[in-house]
C-alpha atoms as a printed R data frame, in Angstrom:
    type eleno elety resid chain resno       x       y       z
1   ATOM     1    CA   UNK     A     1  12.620  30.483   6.768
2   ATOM     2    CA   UNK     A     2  10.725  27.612   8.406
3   ATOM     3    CA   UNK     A     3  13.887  25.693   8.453
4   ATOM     4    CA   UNK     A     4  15.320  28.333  11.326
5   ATOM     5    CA   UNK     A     5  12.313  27.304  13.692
6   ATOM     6    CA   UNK     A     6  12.915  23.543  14.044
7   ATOM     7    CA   UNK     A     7  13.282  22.694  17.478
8   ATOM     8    CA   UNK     A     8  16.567  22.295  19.240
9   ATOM     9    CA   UNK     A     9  17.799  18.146  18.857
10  ATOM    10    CA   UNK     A    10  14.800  17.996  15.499
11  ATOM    11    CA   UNK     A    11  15.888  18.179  11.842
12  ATOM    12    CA   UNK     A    12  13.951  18.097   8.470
13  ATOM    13    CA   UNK     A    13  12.019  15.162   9.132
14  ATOM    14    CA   UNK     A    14  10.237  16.912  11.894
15  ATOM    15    CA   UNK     A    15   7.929  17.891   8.081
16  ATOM    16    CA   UNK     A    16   6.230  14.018   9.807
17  ATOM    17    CA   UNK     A    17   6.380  15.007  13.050
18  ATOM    18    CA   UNK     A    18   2.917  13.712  14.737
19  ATOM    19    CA   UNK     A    19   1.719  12.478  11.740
20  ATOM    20    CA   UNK     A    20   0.269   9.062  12.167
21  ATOM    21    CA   UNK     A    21  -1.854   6.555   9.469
22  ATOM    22    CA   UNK     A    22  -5.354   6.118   9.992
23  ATOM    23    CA   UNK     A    23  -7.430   3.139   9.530
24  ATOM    24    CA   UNK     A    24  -8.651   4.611   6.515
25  ATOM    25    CA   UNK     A    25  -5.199   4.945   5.075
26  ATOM    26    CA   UNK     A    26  -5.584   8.810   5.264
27  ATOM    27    CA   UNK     A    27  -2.926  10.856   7.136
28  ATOM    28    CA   UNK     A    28  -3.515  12.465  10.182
29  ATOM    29    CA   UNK     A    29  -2.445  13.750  13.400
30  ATOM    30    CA   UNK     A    30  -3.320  12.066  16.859
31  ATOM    31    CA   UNK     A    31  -5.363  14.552  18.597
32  ATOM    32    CA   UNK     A    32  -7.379  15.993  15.985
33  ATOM    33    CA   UNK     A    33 -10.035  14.307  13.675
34  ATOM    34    CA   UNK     A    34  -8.991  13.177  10.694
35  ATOM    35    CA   UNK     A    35  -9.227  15.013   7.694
36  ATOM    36    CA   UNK     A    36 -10.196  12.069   4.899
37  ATOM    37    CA   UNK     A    37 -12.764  10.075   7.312
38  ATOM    38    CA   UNK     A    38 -13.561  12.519   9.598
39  ATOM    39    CA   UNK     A    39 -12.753   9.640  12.384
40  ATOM    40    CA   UNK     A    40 -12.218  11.210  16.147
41  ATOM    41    CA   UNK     A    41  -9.005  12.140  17.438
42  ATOM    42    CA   UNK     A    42  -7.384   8.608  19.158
43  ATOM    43    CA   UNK     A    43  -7.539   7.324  22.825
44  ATOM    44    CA   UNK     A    44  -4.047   7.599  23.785
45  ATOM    45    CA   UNK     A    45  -4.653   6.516  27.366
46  ATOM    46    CA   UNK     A    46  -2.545   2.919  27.861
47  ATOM    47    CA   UNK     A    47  -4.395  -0.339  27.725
48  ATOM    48    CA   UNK     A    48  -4.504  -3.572  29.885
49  ATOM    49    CA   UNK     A    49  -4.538  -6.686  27.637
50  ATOM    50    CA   UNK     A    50  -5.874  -9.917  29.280
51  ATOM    51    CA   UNK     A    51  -3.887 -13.273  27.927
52  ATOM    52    CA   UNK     A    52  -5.389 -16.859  28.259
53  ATOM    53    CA   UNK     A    53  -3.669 -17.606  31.567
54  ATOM    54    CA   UNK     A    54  -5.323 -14.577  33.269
55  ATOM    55    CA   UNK     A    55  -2.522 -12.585  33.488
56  ATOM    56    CA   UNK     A    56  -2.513  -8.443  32.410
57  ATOM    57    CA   UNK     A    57   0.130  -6.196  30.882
58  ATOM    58    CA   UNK     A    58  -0.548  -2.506  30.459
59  ATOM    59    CA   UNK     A    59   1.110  -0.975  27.624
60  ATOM    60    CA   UNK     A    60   1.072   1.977  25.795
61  ATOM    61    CA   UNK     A    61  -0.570   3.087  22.495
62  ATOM    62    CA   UNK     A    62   0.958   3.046  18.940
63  ATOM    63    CA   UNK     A    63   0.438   3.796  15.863
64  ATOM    64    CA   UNK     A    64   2.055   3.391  12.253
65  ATOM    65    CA   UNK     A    65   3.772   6.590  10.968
66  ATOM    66    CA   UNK     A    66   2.379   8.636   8.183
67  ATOM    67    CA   UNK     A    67   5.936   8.116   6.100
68  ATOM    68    CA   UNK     A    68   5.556   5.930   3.048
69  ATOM    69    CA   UNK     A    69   8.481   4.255   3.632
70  ATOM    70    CA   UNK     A    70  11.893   4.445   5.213
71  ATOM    71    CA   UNK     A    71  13.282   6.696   2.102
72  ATOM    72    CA   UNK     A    72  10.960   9.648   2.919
73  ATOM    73    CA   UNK     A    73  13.134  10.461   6.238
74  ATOM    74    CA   UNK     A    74  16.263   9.761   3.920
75  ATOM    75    CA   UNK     A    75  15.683  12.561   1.593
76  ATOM    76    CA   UNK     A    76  14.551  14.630   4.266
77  ATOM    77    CA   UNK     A    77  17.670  14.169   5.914
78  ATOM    78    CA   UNK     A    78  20.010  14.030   2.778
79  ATOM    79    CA   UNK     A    79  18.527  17.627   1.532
80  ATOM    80    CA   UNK     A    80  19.404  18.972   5.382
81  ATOM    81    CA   UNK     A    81  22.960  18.024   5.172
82  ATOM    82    CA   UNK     A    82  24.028  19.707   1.812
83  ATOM    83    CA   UNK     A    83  21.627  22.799   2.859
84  ATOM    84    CA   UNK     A    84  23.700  22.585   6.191
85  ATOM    85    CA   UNK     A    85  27.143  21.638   5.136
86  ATOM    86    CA   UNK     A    86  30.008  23.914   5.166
87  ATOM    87    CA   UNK     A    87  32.329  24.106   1.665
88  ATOM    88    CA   UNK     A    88  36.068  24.677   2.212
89  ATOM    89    CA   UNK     A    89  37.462  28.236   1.426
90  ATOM    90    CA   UNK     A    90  38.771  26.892  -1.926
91  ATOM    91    CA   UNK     A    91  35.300  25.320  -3.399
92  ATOM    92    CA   UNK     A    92  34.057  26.937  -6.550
93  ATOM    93    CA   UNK     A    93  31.716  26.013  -9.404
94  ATOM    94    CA   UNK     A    94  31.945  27.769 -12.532
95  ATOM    95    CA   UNK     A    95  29.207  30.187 -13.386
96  ATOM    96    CA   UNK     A    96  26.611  31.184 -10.492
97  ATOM    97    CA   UNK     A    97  25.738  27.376  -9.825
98  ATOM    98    CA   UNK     A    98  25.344  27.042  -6.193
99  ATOM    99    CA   UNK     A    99  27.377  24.769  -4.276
100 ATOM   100    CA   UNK     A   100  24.087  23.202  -2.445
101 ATOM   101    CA   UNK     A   101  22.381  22.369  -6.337
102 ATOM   102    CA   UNK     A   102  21.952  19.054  -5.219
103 ATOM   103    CA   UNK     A   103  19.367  19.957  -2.734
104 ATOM   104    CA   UNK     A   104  17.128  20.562  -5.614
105 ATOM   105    CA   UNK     A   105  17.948  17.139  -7.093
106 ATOM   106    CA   UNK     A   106  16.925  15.464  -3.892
107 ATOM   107    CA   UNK     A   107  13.305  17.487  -3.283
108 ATOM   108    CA   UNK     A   108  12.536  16.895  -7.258
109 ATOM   109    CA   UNK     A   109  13.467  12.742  -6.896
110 ATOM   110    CA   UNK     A   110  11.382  12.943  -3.030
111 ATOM   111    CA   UNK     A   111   8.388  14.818  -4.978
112 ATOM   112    CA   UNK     A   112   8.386  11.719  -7.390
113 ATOM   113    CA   UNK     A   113   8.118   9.560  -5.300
114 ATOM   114    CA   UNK     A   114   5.436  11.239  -3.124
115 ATOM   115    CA   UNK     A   115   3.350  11.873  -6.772
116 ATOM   116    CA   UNK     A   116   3.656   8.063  -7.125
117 ATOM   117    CA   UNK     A   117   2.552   6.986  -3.490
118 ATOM   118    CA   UNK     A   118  -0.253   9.798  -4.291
119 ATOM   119    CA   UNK     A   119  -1.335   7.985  -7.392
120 ATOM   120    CA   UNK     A   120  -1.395   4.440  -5.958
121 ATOM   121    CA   UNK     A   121  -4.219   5.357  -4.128
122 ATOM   122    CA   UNK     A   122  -6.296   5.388  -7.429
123 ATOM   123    CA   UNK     A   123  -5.280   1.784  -7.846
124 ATOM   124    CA   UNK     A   124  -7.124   0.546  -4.676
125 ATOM   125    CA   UNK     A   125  -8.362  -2.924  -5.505
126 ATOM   126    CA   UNK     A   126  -6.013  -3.201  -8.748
127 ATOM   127    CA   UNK     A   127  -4.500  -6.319  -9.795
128 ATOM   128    CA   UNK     A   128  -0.497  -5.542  -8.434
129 ATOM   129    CA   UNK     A   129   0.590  -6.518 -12.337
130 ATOM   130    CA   UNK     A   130  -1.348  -4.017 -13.969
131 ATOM   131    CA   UNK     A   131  -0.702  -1.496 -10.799
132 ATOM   132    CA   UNK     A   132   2.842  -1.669 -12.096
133 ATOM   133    CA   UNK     A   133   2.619  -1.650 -15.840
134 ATOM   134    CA   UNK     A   134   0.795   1.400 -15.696
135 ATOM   135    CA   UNK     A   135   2.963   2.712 -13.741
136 ATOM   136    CA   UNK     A   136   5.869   1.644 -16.124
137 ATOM   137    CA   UNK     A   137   3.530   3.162 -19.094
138 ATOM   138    CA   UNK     A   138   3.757   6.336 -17.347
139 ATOM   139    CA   UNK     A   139   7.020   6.709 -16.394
140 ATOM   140    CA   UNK     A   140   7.766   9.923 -16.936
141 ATOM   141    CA   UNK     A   141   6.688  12.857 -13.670
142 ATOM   142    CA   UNK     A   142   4.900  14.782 -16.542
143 ATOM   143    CA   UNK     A   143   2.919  12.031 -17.611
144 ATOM   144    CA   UNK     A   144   1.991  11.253 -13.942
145 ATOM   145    CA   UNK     A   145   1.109  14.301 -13.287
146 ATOM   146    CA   UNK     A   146  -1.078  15.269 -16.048
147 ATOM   147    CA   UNK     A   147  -2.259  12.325 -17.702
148 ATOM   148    CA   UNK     A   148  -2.553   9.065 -15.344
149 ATOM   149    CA   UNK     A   149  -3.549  11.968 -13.273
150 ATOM   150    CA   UNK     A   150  -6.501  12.466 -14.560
151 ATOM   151    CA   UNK     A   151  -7.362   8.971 -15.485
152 ATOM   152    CA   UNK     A   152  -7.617   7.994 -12.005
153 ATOM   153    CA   UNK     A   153  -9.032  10.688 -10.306
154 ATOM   154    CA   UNK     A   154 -10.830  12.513 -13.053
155 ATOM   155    CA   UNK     A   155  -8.450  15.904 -12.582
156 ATOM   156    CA   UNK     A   156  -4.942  17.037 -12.193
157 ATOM   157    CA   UNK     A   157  -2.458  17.389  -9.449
158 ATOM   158    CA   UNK     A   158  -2.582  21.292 -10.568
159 ATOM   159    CA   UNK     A   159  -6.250  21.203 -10.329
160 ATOM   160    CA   UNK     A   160  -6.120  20.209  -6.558
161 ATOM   161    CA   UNK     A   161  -3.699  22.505  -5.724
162 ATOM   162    CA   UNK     A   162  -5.581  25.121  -6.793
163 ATOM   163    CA   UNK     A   163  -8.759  23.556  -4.886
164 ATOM   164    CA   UNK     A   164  -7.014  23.268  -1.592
165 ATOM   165    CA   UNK     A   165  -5.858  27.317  -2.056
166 ATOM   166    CA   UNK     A   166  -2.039  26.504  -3.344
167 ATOM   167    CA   UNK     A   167  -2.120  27.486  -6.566
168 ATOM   168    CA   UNK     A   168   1.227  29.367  -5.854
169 ATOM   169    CA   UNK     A   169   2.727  25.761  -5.018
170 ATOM   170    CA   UNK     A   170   1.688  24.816  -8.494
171 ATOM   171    CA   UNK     A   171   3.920  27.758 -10.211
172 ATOM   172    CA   UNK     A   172   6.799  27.102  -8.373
173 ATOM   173    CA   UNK     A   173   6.736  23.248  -8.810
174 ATOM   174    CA   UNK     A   174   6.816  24.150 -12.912
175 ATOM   175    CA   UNK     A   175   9.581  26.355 -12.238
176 ATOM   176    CA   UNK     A   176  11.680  23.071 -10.266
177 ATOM   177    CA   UNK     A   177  10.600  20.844 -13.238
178 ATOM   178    CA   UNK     A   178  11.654  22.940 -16.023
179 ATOM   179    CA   UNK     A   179  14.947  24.303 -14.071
180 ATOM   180    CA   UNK     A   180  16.049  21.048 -13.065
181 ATOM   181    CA   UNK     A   181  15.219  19.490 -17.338
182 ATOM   182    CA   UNK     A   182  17.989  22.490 -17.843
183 ATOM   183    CA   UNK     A   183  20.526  21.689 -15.247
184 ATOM   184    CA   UNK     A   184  20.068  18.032 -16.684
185 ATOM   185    CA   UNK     A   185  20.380  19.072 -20.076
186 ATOM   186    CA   UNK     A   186  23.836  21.311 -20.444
187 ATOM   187    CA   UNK     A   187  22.394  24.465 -17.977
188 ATOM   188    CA   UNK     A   188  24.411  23.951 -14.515
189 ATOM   189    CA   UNK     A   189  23.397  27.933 -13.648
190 ATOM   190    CA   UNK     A   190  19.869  27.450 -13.394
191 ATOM   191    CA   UNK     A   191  20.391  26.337  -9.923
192 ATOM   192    CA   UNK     A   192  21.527  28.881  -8.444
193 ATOM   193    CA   UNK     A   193  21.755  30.099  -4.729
194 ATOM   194    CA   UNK     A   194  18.575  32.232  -4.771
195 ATOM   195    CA   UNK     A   195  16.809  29.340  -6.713
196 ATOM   196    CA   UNK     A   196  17.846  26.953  -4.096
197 ATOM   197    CA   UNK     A   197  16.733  28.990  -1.253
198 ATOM   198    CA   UNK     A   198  13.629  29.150  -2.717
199 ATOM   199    CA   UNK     A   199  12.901  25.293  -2.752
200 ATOM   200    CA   UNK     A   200  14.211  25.050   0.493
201 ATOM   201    CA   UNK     A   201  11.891  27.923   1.801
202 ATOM   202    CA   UNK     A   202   9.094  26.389  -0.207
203 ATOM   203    CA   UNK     A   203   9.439  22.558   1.545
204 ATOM   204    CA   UNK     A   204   7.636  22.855   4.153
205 ATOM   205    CA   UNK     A   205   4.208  24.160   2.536
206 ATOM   206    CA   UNK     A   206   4.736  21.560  -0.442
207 ATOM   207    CA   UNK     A   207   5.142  19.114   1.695
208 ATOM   208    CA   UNK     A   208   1.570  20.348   3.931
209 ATOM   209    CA   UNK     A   209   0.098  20.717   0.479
210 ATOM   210    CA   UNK     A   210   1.030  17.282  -0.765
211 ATOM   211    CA   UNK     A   211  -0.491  16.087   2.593
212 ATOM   212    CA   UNK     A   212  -3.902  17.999   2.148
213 ATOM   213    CA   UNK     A   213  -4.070  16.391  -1.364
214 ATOM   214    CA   UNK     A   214  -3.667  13.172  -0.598
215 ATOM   215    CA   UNK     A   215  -6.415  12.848   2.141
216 ATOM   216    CA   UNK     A   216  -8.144  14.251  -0.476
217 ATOM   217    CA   UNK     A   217  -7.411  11.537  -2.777
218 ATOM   218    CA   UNK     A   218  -8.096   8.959  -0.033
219 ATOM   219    CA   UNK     A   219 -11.419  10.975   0.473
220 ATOM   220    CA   UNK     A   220 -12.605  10.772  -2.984
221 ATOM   221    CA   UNK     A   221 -12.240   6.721  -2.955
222 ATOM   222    CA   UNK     A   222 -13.969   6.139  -0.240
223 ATOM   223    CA   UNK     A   223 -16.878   8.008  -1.440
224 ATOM   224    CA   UNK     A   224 -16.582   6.164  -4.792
225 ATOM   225    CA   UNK     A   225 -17.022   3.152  -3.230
């Protein structure tokens, strides 16, 4: 599991590790061209800057993090301490529902929010109001995905999945989506402990995947306009 490789002193938000924002609002990595604007890799050598007085300071580069927000390292790290945590001897759940069921919980409210960063980008130029009433119109992760999906980019989120060779993600995204309507809805054992490995095991490609689509996305734009 990918989670058993993460450096010594790293933890789950290593998933935006090197991952910087380019000027073109795609997501990339420093030393590598990036993938929506095809702009080169970035001069990381410090620079001198000259004030009015004459005088010089040398300092070093930076650049914005690829993270939406503050919340994305959040989850990250919220899912890595129930997968981590240890239950006392005496913990039990009825039924087969694991005892780490919230990590699902967690990914399935961080996908959300990633779907709805993902469809902001079809809104470039967009008066803020009507940004957020459509948003509110289309509330629901179904109806994001599906249809305000395809009214802004002309496709679905399966559709690029399947164009960027994860149609595999798709399937088990489904399976999250209708498991966790169950577990909401009277089923606690459909998260269960191989279930919950599997989303675990699955994080790091969804989140790569997610990635790929979204430069994508930002691709698409600027070609539109």
């Amino acid at each position: 599991m990918w989670v058993d490789s993460i450096p010594d002193g790293k933890g789950w938000t290593v998933l935006w590790s090197g991952r910087v924002l380019c000027i073109c609002g795609g997501i990339r990595l420093i030393d590598v061209p990036c993938p929506a604007c095809e702009a080169p890799p970035y001069d990381c050598s410090p620079q001198t800057v000259t004030f009015e007085d004459g005088s010089t300071v040398t300092v070093p580069p930076a650049f914005a993090g690829a993270e939406g927000r503050y919340e994305d390292y959040l989850y990250l790290e919220m899912m890595e301490r129930e997968w981590t945590r240890t239950e006392p001897p005496e913990f039990q759940l009825l039924g087969s529902t694991s005892a780490k069921a919230s990590v699902v919980l967690l990914f399935w409210t961080y996908f959300e929010t990633r779907i709805e960063r993902l469809l902001r980008v079809g809104f470039n130029g967009v008066p803020t109001a009507l940004v957020e009433d459509t948003l509110d119109r289309y509330s629901s992760i179904g109806a994001r995905l599906d249809r305000l999906y395809k009214v802004l980019f002309g496709t679905t989120y399966e559709k690029d999945l399947k164009e960027i060779g994860c149609s595999e993600l798709w399937a088990h995204l489904r399976e999250v989506q209708k498991r966790r309507n169950d577990f909401m809805h009277g089923n606690p054992q459909a998260f269960d402990d191989p279930f919950v490995e599997r989303v675990v095991n699955h994080l790091q490609d969804e989140h790569e995947a997610w990635i790929a689509v979204f430069n994508r996305r930002v691709r698409a734009q600027r070609v539109a306009h």
